[in-house]
Backbone as a ProteinNet text record, in pm:
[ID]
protein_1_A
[PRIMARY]
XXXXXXXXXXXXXXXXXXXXXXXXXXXXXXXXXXXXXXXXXXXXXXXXXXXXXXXXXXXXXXXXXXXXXXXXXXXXXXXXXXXXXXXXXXXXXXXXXXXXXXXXXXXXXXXXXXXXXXXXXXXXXXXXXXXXXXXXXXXXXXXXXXXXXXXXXXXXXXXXXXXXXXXXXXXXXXXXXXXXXXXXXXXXXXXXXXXXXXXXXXXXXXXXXXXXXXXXXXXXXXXXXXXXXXXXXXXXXXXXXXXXXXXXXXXXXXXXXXXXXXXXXXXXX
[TERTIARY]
-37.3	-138.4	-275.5	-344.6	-520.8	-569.8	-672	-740.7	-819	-827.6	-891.9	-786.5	-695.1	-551.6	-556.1	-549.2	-574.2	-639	-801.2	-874.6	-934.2	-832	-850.4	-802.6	-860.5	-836	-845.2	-884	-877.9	-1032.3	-1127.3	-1209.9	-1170.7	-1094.3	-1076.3	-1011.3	-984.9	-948.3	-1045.6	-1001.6	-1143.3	-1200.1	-1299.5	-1373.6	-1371.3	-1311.2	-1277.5	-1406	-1472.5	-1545.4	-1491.7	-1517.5	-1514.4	-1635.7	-1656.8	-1786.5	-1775.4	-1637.2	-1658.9	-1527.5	-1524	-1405.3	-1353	-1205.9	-1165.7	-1171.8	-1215.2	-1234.7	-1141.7	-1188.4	-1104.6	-952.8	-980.1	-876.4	-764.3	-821.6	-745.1	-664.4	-755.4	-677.1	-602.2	-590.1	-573.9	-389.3	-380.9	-278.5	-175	-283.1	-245.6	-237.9	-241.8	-239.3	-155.8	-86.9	3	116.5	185.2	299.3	283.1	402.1	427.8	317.5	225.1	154.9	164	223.6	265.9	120.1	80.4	-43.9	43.7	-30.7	21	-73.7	25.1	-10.7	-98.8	-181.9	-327.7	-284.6	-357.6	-345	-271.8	-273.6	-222.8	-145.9	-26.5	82.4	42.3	-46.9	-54.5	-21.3	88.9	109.6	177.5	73.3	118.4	118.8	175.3	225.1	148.5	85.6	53.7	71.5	157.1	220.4	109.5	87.5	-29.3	37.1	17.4	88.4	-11.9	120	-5.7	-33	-21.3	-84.5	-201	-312.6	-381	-337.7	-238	-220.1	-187.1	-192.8	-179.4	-116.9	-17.6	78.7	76.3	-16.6	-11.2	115.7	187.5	310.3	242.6	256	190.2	298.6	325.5	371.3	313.8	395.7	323.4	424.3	442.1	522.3	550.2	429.8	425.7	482.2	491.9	537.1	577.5	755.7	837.4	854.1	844	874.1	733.1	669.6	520.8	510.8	521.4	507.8	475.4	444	389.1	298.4	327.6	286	185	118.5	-12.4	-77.1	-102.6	-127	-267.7	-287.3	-470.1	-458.6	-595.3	-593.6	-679.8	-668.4	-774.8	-769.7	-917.3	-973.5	-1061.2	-1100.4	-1138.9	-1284.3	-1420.4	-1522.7	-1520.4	-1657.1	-1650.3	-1635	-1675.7	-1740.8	-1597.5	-1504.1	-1397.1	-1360.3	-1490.8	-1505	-1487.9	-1423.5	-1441.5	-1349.8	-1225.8	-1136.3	-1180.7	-1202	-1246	-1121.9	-1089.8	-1001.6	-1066.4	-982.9	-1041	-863.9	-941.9	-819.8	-899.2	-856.2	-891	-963.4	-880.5	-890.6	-1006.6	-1056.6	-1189.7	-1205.1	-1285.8	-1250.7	-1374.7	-1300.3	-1375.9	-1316.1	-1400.3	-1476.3	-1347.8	-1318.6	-1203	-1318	-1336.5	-1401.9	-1313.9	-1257	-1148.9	-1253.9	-1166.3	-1239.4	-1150.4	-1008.5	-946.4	-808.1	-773	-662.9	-580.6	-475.8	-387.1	-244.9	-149.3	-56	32.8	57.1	118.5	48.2	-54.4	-188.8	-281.3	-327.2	-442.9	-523.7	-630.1	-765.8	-863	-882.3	-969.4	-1069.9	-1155.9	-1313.3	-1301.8	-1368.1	-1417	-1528.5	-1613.9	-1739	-1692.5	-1660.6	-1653.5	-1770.6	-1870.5	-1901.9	-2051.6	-2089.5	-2134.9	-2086	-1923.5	-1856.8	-1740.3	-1728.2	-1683.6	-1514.2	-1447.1	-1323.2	-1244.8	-1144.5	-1057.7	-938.6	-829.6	-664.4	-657.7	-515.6	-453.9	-345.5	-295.5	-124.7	-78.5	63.3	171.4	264.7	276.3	306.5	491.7	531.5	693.5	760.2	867.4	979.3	1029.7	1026.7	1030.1	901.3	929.2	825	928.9	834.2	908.6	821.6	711	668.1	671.5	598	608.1	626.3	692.1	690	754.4	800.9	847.6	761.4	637.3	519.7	466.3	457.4	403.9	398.1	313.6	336.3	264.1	346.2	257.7	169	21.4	-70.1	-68.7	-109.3	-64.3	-191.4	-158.3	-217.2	-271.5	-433.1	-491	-529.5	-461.6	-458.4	-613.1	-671.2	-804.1	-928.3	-873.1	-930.2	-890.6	-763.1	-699.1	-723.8	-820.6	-827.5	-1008.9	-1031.9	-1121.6	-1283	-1391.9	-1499.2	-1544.5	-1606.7	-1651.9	-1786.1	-1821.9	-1969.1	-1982.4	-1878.8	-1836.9	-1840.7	-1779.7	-1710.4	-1827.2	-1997.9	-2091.8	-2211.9	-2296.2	-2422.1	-2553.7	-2569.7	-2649.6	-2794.8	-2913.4	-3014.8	-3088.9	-3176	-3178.5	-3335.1	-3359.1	-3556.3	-3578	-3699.7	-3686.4	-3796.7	-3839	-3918.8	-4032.9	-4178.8	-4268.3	-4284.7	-4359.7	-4374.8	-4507.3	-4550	-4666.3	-4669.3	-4529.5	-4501.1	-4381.3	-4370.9	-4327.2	-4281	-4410.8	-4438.4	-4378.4	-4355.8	-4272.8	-4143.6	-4076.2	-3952.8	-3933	-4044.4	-4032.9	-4012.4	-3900.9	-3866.6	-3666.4	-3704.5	-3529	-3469.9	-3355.6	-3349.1	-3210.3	-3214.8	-3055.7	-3064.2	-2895.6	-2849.2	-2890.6	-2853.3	-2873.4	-2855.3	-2731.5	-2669.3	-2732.8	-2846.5	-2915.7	-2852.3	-2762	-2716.1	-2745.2	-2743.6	-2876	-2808.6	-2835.3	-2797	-2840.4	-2969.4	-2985.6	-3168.1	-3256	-3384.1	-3426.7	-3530.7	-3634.8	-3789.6	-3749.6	-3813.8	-3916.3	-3963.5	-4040.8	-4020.6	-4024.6	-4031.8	-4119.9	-4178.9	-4259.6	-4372.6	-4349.3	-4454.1	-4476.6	-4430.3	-4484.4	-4334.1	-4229.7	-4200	-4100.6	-4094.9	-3985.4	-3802.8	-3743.1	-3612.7	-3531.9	-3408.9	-3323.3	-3222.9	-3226.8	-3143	-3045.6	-2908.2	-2875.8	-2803.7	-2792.3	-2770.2	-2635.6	-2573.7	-2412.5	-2366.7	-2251.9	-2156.4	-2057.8	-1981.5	-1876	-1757.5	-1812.3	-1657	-1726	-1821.4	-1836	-2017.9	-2043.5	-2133.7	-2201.2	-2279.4	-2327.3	-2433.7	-2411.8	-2503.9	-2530.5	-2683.8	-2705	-2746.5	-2732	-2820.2	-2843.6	-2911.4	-2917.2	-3036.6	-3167.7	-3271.2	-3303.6	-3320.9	-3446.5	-3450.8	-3603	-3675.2	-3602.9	-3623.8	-3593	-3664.5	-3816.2	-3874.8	-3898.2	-3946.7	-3950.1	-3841.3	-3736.5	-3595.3	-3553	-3523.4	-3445.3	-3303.7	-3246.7	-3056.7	-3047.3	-2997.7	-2889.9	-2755.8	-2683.5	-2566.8	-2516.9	-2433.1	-2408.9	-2260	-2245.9	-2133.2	-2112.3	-2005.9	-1961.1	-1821.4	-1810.1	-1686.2	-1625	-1529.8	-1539.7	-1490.8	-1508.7	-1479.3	-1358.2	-1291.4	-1208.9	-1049	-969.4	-825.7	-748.4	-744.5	-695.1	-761.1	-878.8	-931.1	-980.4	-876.8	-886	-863.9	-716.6	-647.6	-674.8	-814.9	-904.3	-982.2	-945.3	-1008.9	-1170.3	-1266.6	-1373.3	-1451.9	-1346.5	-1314.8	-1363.9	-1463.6	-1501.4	-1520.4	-1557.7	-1576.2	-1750.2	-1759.8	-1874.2	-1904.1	-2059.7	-2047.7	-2237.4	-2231.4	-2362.7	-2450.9	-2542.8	-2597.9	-2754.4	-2842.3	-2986.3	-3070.6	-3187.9	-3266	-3377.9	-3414.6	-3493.9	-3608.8	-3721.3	-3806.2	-3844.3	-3840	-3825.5	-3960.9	-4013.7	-4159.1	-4182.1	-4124.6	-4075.6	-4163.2	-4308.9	-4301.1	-4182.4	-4101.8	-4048.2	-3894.9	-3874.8	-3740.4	-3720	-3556.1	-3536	-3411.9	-3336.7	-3211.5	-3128.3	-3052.7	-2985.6	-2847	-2788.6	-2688.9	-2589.3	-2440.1	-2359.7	-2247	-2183.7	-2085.6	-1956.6	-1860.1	-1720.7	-1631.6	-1573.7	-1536.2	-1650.9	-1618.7	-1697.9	-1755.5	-1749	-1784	-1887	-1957.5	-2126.3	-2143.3	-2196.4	-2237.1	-2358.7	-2460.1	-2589.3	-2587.4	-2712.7	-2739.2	-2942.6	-2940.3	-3114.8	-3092.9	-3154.9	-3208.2	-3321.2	-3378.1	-3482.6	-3528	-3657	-3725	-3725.8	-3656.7	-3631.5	-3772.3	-3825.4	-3970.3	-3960.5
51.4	-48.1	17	-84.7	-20.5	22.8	132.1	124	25.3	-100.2	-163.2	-294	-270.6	-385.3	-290	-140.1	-50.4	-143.8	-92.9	-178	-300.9	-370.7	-568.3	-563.9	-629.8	-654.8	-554.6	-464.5	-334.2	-396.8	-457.1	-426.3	-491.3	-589.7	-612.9	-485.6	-358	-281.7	-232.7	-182.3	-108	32	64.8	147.4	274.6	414	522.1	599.8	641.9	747.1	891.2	984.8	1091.4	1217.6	1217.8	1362.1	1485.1	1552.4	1618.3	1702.6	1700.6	1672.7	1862.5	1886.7	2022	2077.5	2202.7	2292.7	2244.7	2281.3	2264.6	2295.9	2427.1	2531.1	2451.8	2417.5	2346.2	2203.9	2074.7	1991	2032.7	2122.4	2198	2165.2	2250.5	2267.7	2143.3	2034.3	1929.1	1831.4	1835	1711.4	1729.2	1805.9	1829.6	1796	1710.4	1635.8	1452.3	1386.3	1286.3	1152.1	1053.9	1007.9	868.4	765.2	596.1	539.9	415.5	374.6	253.4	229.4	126	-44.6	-88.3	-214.3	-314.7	-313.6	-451.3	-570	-672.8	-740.8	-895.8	-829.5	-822.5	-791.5	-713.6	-661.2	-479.2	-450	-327.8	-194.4	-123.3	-4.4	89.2	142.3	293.5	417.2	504.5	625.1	759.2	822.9	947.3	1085.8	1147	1262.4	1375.4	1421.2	1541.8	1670	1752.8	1887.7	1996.2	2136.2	2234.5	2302.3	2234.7	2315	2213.7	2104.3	2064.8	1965	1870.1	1742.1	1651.6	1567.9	1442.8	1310.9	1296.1	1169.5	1029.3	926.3	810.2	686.9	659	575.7	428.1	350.9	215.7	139.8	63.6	-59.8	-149.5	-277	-398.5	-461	-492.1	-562.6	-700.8	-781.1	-913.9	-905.7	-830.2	-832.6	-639.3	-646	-561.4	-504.6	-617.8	-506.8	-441.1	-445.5	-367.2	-261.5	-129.1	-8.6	39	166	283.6	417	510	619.4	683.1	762.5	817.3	957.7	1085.2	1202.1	1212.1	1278.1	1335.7	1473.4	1522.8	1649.1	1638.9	1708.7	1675.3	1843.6	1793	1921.6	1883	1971.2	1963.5	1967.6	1902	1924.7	2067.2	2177.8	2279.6	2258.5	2114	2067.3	2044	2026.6	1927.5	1773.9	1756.5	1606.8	1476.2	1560.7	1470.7	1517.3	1412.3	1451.6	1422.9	1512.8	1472.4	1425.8	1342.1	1306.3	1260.1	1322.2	1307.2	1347.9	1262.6	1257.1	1190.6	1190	1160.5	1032.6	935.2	793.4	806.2	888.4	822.8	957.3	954.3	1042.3	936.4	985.2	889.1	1012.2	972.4	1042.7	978.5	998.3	956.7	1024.5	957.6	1000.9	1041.5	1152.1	1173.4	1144.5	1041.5	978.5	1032.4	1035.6	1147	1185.5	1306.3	1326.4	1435	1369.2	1486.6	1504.9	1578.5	1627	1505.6	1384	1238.3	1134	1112.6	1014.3	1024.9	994.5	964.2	847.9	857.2	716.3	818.9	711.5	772.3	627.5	641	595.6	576.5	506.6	461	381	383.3	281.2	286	103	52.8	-69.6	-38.6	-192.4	-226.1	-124.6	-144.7	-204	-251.7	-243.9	-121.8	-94.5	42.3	-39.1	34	35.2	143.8	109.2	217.4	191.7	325.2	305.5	375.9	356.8	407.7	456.2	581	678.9	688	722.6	766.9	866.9	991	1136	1089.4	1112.4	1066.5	1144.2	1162.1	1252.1	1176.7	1106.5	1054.1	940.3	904.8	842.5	726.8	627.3	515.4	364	293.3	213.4	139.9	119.2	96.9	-47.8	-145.4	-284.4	-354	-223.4	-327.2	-345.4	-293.3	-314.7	-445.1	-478.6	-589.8	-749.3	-823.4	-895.5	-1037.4	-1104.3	-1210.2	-1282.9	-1268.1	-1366.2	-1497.2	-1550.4	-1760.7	-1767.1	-1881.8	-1894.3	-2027.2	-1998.4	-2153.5	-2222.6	-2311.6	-2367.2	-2481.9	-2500.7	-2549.6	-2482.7	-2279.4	-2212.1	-2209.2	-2223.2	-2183.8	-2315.8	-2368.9	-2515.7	-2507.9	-2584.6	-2622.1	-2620.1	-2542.7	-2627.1	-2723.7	-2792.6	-2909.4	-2933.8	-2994	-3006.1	-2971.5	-3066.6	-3041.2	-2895.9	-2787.9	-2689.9	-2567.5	-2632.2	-2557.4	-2660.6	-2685.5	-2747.2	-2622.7	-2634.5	-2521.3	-2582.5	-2486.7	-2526.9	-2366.3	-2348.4	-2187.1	-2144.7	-2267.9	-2248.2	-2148.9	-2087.2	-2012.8	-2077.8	-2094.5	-2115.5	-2075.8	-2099.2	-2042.3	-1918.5	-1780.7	-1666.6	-1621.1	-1515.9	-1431.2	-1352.6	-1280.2	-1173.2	-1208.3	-1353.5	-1361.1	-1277.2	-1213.8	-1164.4	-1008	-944.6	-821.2	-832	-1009.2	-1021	-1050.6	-1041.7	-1115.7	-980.9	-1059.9	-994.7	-973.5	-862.3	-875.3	-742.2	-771.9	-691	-591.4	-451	-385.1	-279.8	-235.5	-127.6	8.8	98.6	291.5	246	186.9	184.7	71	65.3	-70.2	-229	-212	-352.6	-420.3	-583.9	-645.8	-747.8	-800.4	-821	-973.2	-1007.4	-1137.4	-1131.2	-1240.6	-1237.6	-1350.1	-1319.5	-1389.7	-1435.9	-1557.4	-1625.2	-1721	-1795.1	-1906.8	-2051.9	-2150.4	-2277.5	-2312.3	-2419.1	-2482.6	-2517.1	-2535.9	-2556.4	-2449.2	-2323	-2270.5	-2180.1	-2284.4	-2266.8	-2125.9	-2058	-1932.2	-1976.9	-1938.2	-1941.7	-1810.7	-1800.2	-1733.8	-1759.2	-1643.9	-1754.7	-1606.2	-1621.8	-1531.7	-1570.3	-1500.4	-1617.3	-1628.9	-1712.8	-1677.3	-1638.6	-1563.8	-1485.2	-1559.7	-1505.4	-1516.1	-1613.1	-1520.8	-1554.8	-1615.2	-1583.5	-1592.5	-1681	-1758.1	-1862.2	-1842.8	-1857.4	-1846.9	-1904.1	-1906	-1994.5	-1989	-2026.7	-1992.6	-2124.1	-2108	-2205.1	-2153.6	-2232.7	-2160.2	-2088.5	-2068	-2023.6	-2034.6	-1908.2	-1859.8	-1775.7	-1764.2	-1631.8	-1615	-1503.5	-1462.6	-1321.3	-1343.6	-1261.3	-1216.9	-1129.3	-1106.6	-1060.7	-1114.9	-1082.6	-1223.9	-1207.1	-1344.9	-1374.3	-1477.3	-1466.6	-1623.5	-1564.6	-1702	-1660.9	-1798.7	-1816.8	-1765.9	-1674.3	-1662.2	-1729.7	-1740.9	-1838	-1811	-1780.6	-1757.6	-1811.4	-1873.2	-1941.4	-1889.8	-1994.5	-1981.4	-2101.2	-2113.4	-2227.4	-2206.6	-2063.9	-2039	-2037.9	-2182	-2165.6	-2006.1	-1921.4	-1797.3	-1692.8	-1778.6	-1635.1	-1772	-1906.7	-1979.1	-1863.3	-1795.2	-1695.5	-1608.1	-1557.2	-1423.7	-1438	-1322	-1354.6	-1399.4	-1372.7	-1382.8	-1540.3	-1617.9	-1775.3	-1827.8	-1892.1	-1988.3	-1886.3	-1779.9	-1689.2	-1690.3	-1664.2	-1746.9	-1608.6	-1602.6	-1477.4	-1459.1	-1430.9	-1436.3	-1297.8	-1292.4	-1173	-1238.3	-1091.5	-1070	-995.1	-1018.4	-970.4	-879.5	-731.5	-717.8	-596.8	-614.2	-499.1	-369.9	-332.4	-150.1	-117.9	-5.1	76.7	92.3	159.2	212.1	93.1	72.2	-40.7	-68.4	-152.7	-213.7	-180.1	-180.2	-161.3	-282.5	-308.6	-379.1	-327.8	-406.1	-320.3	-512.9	-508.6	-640.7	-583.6	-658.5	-644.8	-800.1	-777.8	-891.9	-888.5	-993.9	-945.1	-1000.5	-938.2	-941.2	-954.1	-1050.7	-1123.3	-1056.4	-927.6	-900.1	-746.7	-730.9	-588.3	-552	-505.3	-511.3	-414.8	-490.4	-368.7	-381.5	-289.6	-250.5	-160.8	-220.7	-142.9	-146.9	-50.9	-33.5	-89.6	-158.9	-241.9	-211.5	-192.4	-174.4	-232	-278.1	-400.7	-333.7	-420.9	-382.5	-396.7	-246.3	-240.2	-347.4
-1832.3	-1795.5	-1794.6	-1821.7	-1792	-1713.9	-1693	-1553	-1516.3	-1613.7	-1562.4	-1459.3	-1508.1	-1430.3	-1281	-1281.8	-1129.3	-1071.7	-1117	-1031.5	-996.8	-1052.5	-1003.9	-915.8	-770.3	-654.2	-535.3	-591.7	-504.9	-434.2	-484.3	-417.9	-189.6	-181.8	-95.9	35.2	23.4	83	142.6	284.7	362.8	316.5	316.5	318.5	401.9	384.9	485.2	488.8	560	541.5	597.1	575.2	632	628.3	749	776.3	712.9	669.5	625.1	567	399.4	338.9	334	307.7	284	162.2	168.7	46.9	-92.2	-214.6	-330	-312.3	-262.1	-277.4	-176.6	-39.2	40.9	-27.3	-101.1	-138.5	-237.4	-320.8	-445.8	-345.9	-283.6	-202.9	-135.5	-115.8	-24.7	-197.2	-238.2	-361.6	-421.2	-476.4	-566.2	-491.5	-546.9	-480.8	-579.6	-554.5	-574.5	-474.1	-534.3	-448.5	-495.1	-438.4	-454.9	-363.9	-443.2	-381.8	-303.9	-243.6	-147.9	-251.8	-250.9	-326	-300.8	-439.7	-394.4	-448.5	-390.7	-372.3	-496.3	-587.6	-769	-778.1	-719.6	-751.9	-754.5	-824	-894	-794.9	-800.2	-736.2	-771.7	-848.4	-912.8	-859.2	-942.1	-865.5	-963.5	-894.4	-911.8	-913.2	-977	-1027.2	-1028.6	-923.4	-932.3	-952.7	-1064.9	-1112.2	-1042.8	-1009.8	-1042	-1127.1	-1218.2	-1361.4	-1398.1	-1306.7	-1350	-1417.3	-1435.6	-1529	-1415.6	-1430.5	-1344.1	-1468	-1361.5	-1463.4	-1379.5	-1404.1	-1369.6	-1391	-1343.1	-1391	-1301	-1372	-1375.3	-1378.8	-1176.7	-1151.2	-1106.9	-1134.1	-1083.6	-1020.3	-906.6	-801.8	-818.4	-912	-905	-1087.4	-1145	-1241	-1291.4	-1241.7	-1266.7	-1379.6	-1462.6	-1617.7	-1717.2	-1625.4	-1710.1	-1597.3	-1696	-1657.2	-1752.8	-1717.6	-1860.2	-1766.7	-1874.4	-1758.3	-1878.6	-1826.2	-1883.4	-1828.6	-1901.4	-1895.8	-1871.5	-1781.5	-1819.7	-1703.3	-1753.8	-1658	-1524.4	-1460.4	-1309.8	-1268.6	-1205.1	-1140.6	-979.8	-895.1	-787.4	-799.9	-722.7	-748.1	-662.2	-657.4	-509.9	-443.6	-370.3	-279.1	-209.3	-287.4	-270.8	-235.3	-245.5	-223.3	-335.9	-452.6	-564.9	-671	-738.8	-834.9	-968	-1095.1	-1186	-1267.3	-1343.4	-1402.3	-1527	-1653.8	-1796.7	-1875.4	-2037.4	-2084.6	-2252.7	-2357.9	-2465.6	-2485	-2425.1	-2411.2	-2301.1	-2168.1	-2075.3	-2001.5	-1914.2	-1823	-1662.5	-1583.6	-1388.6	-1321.6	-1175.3	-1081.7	-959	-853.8	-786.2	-646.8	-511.9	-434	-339.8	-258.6	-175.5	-54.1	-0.1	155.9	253.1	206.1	309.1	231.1	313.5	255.1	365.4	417.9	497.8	436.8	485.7	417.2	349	429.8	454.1	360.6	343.4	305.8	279.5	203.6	135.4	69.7	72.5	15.3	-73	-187.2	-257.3	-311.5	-335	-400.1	-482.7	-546.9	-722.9	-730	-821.2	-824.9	-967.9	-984.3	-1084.1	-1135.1	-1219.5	-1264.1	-1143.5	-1027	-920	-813.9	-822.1	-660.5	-666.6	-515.2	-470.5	-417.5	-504.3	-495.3	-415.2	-291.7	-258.3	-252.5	-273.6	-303.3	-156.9	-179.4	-21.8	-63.1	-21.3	-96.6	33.3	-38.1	60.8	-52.8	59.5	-13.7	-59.8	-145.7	-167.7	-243.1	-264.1	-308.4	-398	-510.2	-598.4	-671.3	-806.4	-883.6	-824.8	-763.5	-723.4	-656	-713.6	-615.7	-519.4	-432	-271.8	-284.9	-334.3	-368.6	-236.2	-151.4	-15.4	74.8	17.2	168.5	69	-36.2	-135	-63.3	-14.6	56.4	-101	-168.3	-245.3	-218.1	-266.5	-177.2	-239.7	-111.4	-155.6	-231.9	-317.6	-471.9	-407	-434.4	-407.6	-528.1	-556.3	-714.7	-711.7	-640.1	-601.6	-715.7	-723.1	-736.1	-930.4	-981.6	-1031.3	-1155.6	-1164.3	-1257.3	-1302.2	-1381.1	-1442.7	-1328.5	-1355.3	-1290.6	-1290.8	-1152.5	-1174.5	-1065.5	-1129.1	-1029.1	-886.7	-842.4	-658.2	-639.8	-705.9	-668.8	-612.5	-684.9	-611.8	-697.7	-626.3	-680.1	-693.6	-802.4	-829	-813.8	-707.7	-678.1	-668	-786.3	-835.5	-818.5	-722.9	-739.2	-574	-609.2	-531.8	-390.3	-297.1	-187.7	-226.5	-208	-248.1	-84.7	-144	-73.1	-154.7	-38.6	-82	-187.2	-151.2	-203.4	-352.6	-392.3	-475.3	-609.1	-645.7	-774.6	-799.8	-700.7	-658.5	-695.1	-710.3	-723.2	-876.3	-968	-1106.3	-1177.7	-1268.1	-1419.7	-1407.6	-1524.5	-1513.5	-1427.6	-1363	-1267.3	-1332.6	-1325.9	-1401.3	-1305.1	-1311.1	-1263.5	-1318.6	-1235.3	-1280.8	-1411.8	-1511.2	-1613.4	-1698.2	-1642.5	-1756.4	-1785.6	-1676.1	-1730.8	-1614.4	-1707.1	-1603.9	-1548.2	-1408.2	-1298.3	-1298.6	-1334	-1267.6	-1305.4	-1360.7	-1358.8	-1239.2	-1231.9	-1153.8	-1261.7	-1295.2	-1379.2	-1332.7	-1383.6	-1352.7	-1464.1	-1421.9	-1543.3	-1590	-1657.9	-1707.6	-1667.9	-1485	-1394.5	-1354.4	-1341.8	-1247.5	-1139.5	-1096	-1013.5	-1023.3	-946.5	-958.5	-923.4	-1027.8	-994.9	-1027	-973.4	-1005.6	-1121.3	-1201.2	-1338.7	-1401.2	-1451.8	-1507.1	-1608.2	-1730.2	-1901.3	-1875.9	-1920.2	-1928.8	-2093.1	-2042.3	-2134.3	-2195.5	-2303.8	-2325.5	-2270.4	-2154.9	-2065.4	-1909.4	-1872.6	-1736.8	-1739.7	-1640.1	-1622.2	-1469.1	-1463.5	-1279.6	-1261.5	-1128	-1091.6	-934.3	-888.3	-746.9	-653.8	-538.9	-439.8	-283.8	-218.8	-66.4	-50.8	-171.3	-160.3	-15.8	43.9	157.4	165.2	291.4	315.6	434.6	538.1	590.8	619.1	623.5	648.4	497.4	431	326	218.3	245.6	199.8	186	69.7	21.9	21.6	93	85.8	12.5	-25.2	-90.8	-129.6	-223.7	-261.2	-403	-425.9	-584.4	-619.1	-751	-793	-919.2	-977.8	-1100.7	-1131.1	-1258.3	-1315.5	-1470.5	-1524.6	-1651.9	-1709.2	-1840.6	-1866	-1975.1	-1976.1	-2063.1	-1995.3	-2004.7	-1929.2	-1915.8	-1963	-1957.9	-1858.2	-1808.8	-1705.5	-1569.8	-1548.8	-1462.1	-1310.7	-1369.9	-1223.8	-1223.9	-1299.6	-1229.7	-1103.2	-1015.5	-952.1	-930.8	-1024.8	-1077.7	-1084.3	-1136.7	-1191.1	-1002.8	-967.9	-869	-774	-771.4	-684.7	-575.1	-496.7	-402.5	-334.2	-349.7	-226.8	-156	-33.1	40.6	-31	-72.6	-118.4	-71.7	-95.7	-7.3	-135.5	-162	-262.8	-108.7	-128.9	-33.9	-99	-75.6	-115.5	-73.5	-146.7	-177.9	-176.2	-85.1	-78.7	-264.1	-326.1	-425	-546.2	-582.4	-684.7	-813	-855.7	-950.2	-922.6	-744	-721.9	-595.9	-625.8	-493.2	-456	-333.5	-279.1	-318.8	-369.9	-368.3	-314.3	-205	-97.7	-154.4	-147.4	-126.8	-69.3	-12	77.3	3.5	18.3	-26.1	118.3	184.1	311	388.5	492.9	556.2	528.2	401.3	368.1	251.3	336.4	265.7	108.2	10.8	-34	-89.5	-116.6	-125.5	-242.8	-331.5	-470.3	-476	-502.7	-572.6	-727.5	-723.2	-938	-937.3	-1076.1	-1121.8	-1233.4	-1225.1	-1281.5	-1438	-1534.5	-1680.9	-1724.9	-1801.5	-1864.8	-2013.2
[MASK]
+++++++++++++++++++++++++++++++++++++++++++++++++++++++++++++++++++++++++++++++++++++++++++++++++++++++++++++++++++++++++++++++++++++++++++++++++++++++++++++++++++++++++++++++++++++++++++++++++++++++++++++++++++++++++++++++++++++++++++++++++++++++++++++++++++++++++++++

């Protein structure tokens, strides 16, 4: 399976921090062993084969669907710091953030796409997935069908402000890809507008200030039956546009149930 099937749904898992992670040499020691992720919310719970000769063997299950597996080679190394697994291989190579790790368990990090993904292990004595902690989540078929007007009324104009003009142009990530503009119409008025794709359509409402920080509503669909049961398809979420000392930067924040996340964009020259 893909890394990109890994990380669907992961983003809903909590967030570990830790003050202050153990030497290379130390996880070097503590990793190598058999490591089963504890299953998201998709089925997906694969197992991680950490060698000490540096190879790492991914075997790819899915709980909600048993007969897709497949296992996959790459090599891994420790950052100094030990705070960070490099993992590379012909086909890609990603960054794995160790948030903790004791002899029993482990969580690790990922920033995919600009949301922060975490797994959760359990140390095991065989390649075997954890499909009995797998709980199926109830399917809201509400979610799972065609858009339709009701499902969000899009109202994308922005409030008039002082400081309007700080918020205009197109807004992109570290990685240049762009997020969302702040436009104006025919008259004059400023809205929020982002083009649609291929596959995916959006749309906003809920314009306000809030002091010089703007919150509203974001909303994205599709209109293609095959990506109705992504999670992606009618997806709704509170996010904040806020200004940065920094000219031609802002911090745009959105929440995923109750778990924040925060990015700096920068105004495309």
């Amino acid at each position: 399976m893909s890394l990109a099937g890994l990380l669907l749904g992961a983003c809903s898992n909590q967030a570990v921090q830790q003050e202050q992670a153990p030497s290379a040499a130390e996880n070097d020691q503590r990793l190598v062993g058999i490591w089963a992720m504890l299953p998201l919310r998709n089925g997906i719970a694969n197992v991680a084969e950490y060698r000490a000769d540096g190879k790492v063997l991914l075997h790819s299950f899915n709980c909600a669907e048993p007969d897709k597996r497949g296992i996959e080679e790459s090599d891994y190394r420790f950052s100094e710091n030990g705070r960070t697994i490099h993992v590379s291989s012909p086909q890609r190579a990603f960054d794995l953030q160790v948030l903790d790790l004791q002899p029993n368990s482990m969580k690790l990090g990922m920033q995919v796409a600009g949301f922060e993904l975490n797994f959760s292990y359990l140390k095991r004595n065989e390649v075997a997935p954890l499909c009995a902690l797998y709980v199926e989540p109830q399917v809201d078929e509400s979610k799972q069908s065609a858009f339709k007007a009701s499902d969000f009324v899009a109202a994308p104009y922005i409030p008039a402000h002082a400081d309007i003009e700080r918020y205009m142009g197109r807004w992109v990530n570290e990685k240049e890809e762009l997020q969302f503009e702040v436009i104006k119409d025919s008259s004059g008025r400023a809205k929020l507008h982002h083009a649609s794709d291929k596959n995916w359509h959006y749309l906003f409402n809920d314009m306000n200030w809030q002091g010089d920080e703007l919150h509203y509503q974001s909303f994205a669909y599709s209109d293609q039956p095959r990506l109705f049961s992504h999670p992606f398809h009618k997806s709704q979420h509170r996010s904040i546009l806020s200004p940065q000392a920094e000219a031609g930067k802002i911090r745009y924040s959105f929440f995923i149930g109750q778990k924040r996340f925060d990015y700096i964009l920068m105004r495309e020259q």
